[in-house]
C-alpha positions as CSV (number, residue, x, y, z in Angstrom):
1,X,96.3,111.7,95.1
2,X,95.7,109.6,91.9
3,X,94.4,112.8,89.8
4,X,98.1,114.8,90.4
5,X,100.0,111.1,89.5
6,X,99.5,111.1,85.5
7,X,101.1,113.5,82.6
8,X,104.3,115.6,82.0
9,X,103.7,118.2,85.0
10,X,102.3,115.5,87.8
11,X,103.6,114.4,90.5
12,X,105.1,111.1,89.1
13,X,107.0,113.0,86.5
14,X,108.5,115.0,89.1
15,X,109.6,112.2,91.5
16,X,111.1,110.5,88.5
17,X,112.9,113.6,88.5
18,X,114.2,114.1,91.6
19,X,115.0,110.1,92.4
20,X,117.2,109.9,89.4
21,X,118.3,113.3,89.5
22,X,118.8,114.8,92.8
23,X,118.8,111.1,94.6
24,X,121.1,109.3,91.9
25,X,118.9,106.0,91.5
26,X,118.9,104.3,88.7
27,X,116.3,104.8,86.0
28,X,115.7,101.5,86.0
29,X,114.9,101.6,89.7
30,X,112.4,104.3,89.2
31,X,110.9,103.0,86.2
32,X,107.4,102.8,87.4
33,X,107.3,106.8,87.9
34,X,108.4,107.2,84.5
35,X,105.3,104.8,83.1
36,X,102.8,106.8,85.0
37,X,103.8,109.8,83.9
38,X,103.3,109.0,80.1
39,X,100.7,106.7,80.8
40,X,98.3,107.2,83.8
41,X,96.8,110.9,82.9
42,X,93.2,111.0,84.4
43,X,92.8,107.6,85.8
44,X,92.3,109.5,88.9
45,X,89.7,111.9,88.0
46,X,87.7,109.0,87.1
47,X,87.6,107.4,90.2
48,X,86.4,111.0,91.9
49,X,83.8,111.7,89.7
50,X,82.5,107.9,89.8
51,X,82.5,108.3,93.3
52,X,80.7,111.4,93.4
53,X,77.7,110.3,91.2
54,X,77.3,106.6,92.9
55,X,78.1,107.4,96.4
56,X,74.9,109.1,97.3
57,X,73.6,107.0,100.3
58,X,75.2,106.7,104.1
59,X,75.6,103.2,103.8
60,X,77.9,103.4,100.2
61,X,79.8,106.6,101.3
62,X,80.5,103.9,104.3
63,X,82.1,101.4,102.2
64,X,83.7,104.1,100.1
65,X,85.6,105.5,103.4
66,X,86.7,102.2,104.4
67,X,87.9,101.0,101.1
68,X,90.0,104.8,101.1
69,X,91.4,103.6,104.0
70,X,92.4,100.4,102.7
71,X,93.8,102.1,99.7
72,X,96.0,104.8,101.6
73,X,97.5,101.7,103.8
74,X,98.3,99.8,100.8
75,X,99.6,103.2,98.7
76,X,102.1,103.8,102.0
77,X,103.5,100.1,101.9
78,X,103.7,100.8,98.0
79,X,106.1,103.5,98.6
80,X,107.9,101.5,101.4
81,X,108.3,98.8,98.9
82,X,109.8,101.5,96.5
83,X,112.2,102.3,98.1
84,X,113.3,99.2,99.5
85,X,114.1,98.0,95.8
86,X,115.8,101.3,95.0
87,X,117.9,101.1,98.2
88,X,118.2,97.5,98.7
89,X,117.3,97.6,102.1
90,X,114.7,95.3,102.9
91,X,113.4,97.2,106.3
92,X,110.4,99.3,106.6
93,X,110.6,102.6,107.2
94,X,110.1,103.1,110.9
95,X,108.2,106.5,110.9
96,X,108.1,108.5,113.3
97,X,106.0,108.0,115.9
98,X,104.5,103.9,116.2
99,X,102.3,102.9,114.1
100,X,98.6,101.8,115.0
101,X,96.5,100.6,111.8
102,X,93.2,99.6,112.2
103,X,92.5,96.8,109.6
104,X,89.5,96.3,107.7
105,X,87.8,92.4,108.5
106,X,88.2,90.7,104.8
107,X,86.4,87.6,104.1
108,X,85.7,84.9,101.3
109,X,82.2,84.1,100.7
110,X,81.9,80.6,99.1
111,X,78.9,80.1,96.9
């Protein structure tokens, strides 16, 4: 997802677009869209092709899948967030069917 976000023709120039245009929200409410399109070209393809050279064994692909996984679950409550502050309904969008996540375990390790 992150290698279509960045540039004029990606996809956070084009939902810029369509939430101030064809939505009507402010550009202030859709700022963050309008920052990744000038300023977030190729972050994306970095993190592919880093993860293609370094993710060569089972046990890193592992960690790689789960941390995906994180990353898709946080990118979806992102979005939630978004629109919450553009509609200034503080609800989460109910989906449609319920939602089962299975969370990661995260500890601290002192030392």
């Amino acid at each position: 997802m992150e290698s279509q976000h960045g540039g004029s023709g990606g996809v956070a120039a084009a939902v810029y677009q369509e939430l101030t245009g064809h939505y009507g929200f402010s550009p202030h409410a859709c700022e963050t869209y309008r920052l990744h399109a000038a300023q977030d070209v190729g972050h994306g393809a970095r993190q592919i092709e880093l993860i293609r050279t370094l993710a060569t064994d089972a046990a890193t692909q592992d960690r790689v899948r789960r941390a995906a996984k994180l990353g898709i679950t946080a990118f979806n409550l992102e979005w939630d967030g978004h629109v919450q502050a553009m509609t200034g309904q503080r609800i989460f969008w109910a989906g449609v069917a319920p939602l089962k996540l299975l969370q990661p375990v995260v500890g601290v390790t002192t030392g």
